[in-house]
C-alpha positions in Angstrom: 50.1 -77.9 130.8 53.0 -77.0 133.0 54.2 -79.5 134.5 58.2 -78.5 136.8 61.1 -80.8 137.7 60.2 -82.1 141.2 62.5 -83.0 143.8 63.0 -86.9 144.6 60.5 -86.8 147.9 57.6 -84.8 145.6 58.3 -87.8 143.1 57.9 -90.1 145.5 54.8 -88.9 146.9 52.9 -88.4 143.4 53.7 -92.1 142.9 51.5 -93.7 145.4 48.4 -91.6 143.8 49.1 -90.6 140.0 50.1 -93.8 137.2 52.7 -91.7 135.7 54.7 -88.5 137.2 55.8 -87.0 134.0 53.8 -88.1 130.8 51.0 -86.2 129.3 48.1 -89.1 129.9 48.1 -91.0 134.1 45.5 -91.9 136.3 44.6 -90.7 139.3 44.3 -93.3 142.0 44.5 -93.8 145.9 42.8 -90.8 146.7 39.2 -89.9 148.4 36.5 -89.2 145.7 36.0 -85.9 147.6 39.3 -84.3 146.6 39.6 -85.1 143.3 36.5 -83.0 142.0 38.6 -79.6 143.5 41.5 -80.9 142.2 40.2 -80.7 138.9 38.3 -78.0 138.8 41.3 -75.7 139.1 43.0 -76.4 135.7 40.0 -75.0 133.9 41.3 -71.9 135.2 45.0 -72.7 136.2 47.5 -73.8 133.4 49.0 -76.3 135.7 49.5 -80.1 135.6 46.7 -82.0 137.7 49.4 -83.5 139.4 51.1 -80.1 140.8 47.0 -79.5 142.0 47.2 -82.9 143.9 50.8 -82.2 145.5 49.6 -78.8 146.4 46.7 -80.1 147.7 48.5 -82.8 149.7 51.1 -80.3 151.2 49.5 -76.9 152.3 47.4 -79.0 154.8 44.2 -80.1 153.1 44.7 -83.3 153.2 46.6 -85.9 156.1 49.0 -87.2 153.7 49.7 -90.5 155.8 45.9 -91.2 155.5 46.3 -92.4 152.3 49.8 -93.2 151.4 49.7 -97.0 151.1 50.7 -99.8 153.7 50.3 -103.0 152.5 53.4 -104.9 151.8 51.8 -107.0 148.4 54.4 -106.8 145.6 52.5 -105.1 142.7 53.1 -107.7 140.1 51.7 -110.6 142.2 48.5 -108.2 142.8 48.1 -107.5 139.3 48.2 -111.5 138.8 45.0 -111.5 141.3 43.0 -109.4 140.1 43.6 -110.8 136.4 42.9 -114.6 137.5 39.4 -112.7 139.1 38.6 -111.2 136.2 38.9 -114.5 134.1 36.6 -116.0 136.6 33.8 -113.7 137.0 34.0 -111.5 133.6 35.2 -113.7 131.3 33.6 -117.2 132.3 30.6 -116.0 134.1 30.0 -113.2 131.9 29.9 -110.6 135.0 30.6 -107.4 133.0 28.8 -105.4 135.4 32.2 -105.2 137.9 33.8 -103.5 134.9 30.9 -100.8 135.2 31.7 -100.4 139.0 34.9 -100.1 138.2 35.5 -95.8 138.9 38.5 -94.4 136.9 40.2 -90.7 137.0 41.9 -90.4 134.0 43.7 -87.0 133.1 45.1 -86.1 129.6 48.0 -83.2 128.8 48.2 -81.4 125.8 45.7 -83.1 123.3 44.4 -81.5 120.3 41.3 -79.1 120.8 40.4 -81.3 118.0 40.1 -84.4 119.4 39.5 -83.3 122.6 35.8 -82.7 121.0 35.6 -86.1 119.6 36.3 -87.7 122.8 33.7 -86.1 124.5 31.6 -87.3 122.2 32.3 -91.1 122.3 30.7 -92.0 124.9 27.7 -89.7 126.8 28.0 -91.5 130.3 31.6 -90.0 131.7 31.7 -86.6 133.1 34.5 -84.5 131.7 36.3 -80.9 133.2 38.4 -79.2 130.5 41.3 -76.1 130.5 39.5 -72.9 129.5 40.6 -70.9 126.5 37.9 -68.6 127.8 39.9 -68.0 131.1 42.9 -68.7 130.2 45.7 -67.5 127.0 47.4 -70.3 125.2 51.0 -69.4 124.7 52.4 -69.9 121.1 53.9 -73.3 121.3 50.6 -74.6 122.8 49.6 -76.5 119.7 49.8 -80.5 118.4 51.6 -81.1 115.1 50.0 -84.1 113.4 52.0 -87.0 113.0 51.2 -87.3 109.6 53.5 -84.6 108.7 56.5 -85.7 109.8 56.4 -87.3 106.3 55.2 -84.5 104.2 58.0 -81.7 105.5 56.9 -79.0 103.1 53.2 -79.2 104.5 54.4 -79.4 107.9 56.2 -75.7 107.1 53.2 -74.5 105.4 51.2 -76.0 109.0 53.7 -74.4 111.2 53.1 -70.9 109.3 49.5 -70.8 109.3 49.8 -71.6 112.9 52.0 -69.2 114.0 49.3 -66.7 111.6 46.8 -67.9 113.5 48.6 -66.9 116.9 49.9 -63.8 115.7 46.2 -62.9 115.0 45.2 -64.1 118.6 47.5 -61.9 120.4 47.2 -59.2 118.3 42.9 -59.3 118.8 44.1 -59.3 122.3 45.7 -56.7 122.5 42.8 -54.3 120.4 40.0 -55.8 122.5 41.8 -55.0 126.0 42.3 -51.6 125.0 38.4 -51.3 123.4 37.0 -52.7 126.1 38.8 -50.8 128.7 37.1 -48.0 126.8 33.7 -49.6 126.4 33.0 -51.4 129.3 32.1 -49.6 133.0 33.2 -50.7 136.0 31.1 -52.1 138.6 30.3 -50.7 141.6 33.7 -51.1 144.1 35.3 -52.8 141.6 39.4 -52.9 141.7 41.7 -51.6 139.0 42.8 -55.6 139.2 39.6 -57.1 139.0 38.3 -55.0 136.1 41.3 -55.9 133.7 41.1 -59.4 134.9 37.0 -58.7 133.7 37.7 -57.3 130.2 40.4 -60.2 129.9 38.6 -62.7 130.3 36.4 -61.5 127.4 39.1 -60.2 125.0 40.4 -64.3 125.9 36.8 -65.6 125.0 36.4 -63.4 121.8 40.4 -63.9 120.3 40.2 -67.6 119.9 38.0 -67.3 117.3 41.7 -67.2 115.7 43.2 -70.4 117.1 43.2 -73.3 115.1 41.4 -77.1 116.7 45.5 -78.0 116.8 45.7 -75.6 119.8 45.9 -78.1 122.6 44.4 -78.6 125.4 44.1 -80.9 128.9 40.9 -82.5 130.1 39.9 -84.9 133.1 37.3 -87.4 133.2 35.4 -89.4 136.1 34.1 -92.9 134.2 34.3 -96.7 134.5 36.5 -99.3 132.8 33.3 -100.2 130.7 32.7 -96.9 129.2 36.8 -96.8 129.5 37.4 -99.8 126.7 34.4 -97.6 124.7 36.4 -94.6 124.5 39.7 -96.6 123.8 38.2 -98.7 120.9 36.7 -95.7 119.4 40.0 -94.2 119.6 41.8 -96.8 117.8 39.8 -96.2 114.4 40.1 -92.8 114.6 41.5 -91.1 111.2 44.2 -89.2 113.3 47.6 -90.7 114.4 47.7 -88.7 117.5 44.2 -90.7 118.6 46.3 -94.0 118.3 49.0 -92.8 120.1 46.7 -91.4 122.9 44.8 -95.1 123.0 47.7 -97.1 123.3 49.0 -94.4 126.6 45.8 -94.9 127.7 45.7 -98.8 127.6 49.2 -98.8 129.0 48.7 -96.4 131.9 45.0 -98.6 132.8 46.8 -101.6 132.9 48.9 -100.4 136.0 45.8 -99.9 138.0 43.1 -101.7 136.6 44.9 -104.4 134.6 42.4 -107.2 134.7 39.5 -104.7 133.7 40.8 -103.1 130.2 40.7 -106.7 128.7 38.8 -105.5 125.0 40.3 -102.6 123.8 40.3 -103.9 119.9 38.3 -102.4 117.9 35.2 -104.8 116.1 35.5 -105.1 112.3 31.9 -103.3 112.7 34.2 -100.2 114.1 36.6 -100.6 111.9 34.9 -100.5 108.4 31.5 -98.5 109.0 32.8 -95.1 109.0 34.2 -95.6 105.5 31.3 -97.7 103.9 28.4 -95.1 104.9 31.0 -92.0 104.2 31.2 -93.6 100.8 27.7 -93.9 100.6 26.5 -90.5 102.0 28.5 -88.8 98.8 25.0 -89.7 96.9 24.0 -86.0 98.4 24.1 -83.4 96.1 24.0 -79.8 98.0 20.7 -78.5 96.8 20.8 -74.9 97.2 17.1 -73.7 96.9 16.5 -75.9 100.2 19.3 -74.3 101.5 18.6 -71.8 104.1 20.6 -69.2 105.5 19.4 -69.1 109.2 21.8 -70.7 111.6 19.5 -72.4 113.8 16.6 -74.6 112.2 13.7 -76.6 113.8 13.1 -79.3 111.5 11.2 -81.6 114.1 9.4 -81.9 117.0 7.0 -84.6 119.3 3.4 -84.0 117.6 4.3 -81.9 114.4 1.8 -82.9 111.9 -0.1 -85.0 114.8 -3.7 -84.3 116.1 -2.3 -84.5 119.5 0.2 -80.8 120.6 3.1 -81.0 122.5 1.6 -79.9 125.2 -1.2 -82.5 124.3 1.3 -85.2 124.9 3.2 -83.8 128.2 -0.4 -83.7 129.7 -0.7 -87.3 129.3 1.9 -88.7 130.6 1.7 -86.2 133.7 -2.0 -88.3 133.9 -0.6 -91.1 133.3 2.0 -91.2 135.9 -0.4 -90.0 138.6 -3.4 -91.5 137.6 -2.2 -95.4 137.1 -4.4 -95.7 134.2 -3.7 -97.0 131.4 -2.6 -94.7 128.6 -5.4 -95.3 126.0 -7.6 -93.9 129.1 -5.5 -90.9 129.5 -5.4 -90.2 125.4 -9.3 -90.4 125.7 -9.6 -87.5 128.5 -7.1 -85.5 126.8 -8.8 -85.4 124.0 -11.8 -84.6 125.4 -10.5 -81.6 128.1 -10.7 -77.7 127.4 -7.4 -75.6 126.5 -8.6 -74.1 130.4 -8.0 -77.4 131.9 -5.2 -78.4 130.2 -3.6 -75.5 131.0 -4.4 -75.8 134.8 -2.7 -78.8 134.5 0.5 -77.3 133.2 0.5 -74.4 135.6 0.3 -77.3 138.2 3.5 -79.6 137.0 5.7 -76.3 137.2 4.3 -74.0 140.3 7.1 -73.1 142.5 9.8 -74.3 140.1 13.1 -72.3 141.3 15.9 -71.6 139.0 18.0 -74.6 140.3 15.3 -77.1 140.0 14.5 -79.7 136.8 11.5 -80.8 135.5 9.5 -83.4 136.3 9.7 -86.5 133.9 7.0 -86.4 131.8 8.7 -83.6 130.2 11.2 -86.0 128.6 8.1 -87.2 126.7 8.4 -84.6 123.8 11.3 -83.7 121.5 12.3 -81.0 120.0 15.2 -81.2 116.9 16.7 -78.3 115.9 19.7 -78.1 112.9 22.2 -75.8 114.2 25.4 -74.0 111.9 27.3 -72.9 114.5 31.3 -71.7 115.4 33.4 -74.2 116.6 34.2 -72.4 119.8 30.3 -72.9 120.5 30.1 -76.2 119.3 32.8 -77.2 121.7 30.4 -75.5 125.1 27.1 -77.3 123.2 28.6 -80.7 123.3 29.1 -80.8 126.9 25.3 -81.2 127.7 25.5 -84.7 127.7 21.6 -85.6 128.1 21.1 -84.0 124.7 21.6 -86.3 121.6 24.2 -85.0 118.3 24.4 -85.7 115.2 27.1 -83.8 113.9 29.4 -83.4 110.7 33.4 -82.8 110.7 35.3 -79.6 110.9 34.9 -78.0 107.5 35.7 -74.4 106.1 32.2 -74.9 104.0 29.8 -73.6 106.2 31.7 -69.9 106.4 32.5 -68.2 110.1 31.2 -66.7 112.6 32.9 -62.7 114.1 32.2 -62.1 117.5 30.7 -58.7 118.0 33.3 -57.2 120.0 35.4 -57.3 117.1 33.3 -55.8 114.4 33.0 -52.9 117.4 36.9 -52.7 117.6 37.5 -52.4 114.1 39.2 -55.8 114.1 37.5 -57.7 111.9 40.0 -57.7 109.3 42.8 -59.4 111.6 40.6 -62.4 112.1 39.7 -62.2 108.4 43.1 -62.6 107.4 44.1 -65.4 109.5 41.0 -67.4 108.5 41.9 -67.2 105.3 44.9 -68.9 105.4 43.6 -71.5 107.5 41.1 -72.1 104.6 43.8 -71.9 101.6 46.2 -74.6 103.9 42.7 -76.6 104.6 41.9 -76.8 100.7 45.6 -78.2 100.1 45.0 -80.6 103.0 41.5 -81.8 101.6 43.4 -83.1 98.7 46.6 -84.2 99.8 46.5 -85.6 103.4 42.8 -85.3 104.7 42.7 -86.5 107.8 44.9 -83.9 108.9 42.7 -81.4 107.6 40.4 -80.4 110.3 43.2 -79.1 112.4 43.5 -76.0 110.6 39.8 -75.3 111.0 39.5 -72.1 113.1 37.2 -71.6 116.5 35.4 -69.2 114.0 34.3 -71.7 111.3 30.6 -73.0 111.7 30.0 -76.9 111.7 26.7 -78.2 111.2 25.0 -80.1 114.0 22.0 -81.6 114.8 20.4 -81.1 118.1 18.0 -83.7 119.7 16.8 -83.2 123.0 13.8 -83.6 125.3 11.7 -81.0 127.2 13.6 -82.1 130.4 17.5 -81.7 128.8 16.4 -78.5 127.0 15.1 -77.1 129.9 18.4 -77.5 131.7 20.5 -76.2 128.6 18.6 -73.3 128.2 18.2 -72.5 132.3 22.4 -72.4 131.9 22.5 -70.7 128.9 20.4 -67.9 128.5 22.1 -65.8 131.5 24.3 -62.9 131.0 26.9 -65.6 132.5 26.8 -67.5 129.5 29.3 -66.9 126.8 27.5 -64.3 124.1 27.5 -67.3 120.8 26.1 -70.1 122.6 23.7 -67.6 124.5 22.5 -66.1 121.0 21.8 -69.8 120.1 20.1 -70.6 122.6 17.7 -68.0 122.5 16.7 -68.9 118.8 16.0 -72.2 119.8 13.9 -71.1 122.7 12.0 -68.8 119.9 11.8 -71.3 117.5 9.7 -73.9 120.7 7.9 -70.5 121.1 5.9 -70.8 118.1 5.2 -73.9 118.4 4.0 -74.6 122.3 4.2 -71.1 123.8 2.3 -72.5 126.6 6.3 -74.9 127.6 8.6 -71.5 127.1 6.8 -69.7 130.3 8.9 -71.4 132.9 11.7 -71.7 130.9 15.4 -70.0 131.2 14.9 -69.1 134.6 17.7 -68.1 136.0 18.0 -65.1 133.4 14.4 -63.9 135.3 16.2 -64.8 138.8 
């Protein structure tokens, strides 16, 4: 992210509310809660550092910058010797590991691997996380992380750098052809500006190109959590396969400690972490691909709440609607819904969602069903699908395996063959990898490859997804998605897809 010199007084400002003025991974601190939400918003659309957000932000008036500069006179190191000998007390001793969860932390990282980025996100479901948007916003070439690992292994690091910089030859170049098809193929709207229309068919030429990229393109996220969930992330971090994970751990653990040094006190990982990845990887290689179960559809359901059951899923929603308003007990409720018509049950349903608007959620007894669905999607989906954090994944690493997905606009344009050719040599440099350094591998897997996921969720958190993802407004590969799942629920409880994706009826 761009980050500029600043003067000595801008400097000296960032340092009462940011850990670190210059490095790619700080904290925010000192701040109200209120502003750092806008703050952050605005670099998943801005290719700016958060901390040029937070001057501007202090400096063009929204803020009363003495309001929160700090006046207390306590030498930091004698603070930091407090709140340690507090911690020791209450944590430690006591076993009081609930201040650690009331602990709030802003923590911003610069310039990490789209790679890991996912896998981060992933580690823990609690924090929420705001990430820069290669759908809004074009990477420039040297936006990409070189893996440690092949500062030792210079003729791979050549052959990296090269499929790379095919990679981002490929991106611009789709770019280009899709600007100039979809200035052709796409209508302006109604008073639309010159401006706005190009900064329109951008957006989607952006969205559609990075199919191209490669997971080393980097990017920057933010994330709100608490020094609990903080010590998670790090741990997990630590036995990561990739050096640039370590590295990021220990920034992380050394930036913490200069605001919240008596709360990241177990960032180790367990011998548990440290040896189970291996010993079930090893094990898992008992799994021969069988390829007459194989199928070729993307998007599978392969369970659900009340498959081969005498009870439905709506069967089972009922019930716990009845059982929540009734206050009997639940052998009572089983026994009458057994025992009522498809009319009344139906009632019943019509009841628990009448008047439900498009910004409204379910009630709970809708968590009380499942639905699991095995997905073999892009990567550039799988990275919007695995920010609905009340849905459950169970997913595998990048691979070239699974083939790759090519967005539509560029079959129209005539542009397959660009991406084509740029995949492929992702996939001949991935094959060398495999072999000789894998755990560097996945970073030359393209946003075009498919990975294969399984999705758990419940009524409620499938509701949601699919209320924000069957819109026009969503982005055309998740949306596709997301409308085979809803199918797929069709056929089995048509009676729960009625209400559902509501704010594509809206």
């Amino acid at each position: 992210m761009k980050m500029r010199k600043l003067t000595l007084e801008e400097e000296r400002l960032l340092e009462n509310f940011v850990t670190d003025v210059y490095g790619p991974v700080y904290f925010i601190h000192s701040l109200p809660e209120f502003i750092i939400p806008p703050i952050n918003s605005k670099v998943s659309r801005r290719d700016t550092s958060w901390r040029l957000n937070i001057l501007e932000s202090l400096t063009d008036g929204d803020l009363n910058i003495t309001d929160y500069i700090p006046k207390h006179n306590i030498p930091l190191e004698k603070a930091i010797q407090k709140a340690k000998e507090f911690h020791e007390k209450w944590v430690e001793r006591f076993g009081h590991s609930s201040i650690a969860e009331q602990h709030l932390m802003h923590l911003c990282v610069e310039d990490v691997s789209r790679l890991l980025s996912g896998d981060i996100e992933l580690m823990n479901r609690r924090p929420a996380f705001i990430e820069w948007s290669q759908r809004y916003q074009k990477p420039t070439r040297d936006k990409v992380v070189i893996p440690q690992e092949l500062e030792e292994k210079p003729d791979l690091k050549e052959k990296f750098l090269k499929v790379w910089n095919n990679s981002y030859d490929a991106y611009e170049k789709l770019v280009e052809v899709l600007t100039e098809y979809l200035a052709r193929a796409e209508e302006k709207k109604e008073g639309e500006s010159e401006e706005r229309f190009y900064n329109r068919i951008s957006k989607i030429a952006f969205e559609d190109a990075r199919y191209a990229l490669l997971l080393a393109t980097k990017t920057s996220f933010a994330v709100a959590l608490n020094a609990l969930d903080l010590q998670d992330i790090v741990r997990k971090l630590f036995v990561h396969p990739t050096k640039e994970a370590k590295l990021l751990a220990e920034r992380i653990v050394e930036q913490g400690e200069k605001i919240a040094p008596s709360m990241l006190r177990h960032t180790a990982p367990t011998v548990y972490q440290l040896k189970v990845h291996d010993r079930l990887k090893n094990l898992a290689s008992v799994v021969k691909e069988d390829e007459l179960s194989d199928s070729n559809e993307d998007v599978i359901l392969i369970d659900y709440t009340g498959k081969d059951s005498e009870y439905s899923p709506v069967d089972i929603v009922i019930m716990h609607i009845l059982f929540t308003y009734s206050g009997k007990n639940f052998e009572a409720v089983r026994k009458t819904v057994k025992n009522m018509s498809e009319e009344e049950k139906s009632k019943i349903l019509q009841q628990a969602v009448e008047d439900i608007g498009e910004f409204d959620h379910l009630i709970e007894a809708f968590k009380s069903i499942r639905f699991k669905f095995q997905l073999k999607i892009s990567e550039a989906n799988w990275h919007q699908l695995l920010r609905h954090r009340t849905i459950v994944f169970d997913y595998s690493e990048p691979t070239i395996e699974n083939g790759f997905v090519i967005p539509p606009n560029i079959e129209k344009a005539n542009a397959s063959e660009i991406l084509i050719e740029a995949i492929k040599a992702s996939e001949e440099l991935f094959i060398e990898l495999k072999e000789k350094l894998p755990e560097v591998s996945p970073y030359v897997v393209t946003n075009a490859h498919k990975r294969l996921v399984l999705m758990n969720a419940d009524l409620w958190a499938f509701d949601h997804f699919a209320n924000l993802r069957c819109t026009n407004e969503a982005q055309w590969d998740i949306r596709n998605v997301s409308f085979k799942m809803l199918d797929l629920i069709k056929e089995v409880a048509p009676q729960l897809t009625t209400f559902m994706a509501r704010r594509k009826k809206a």
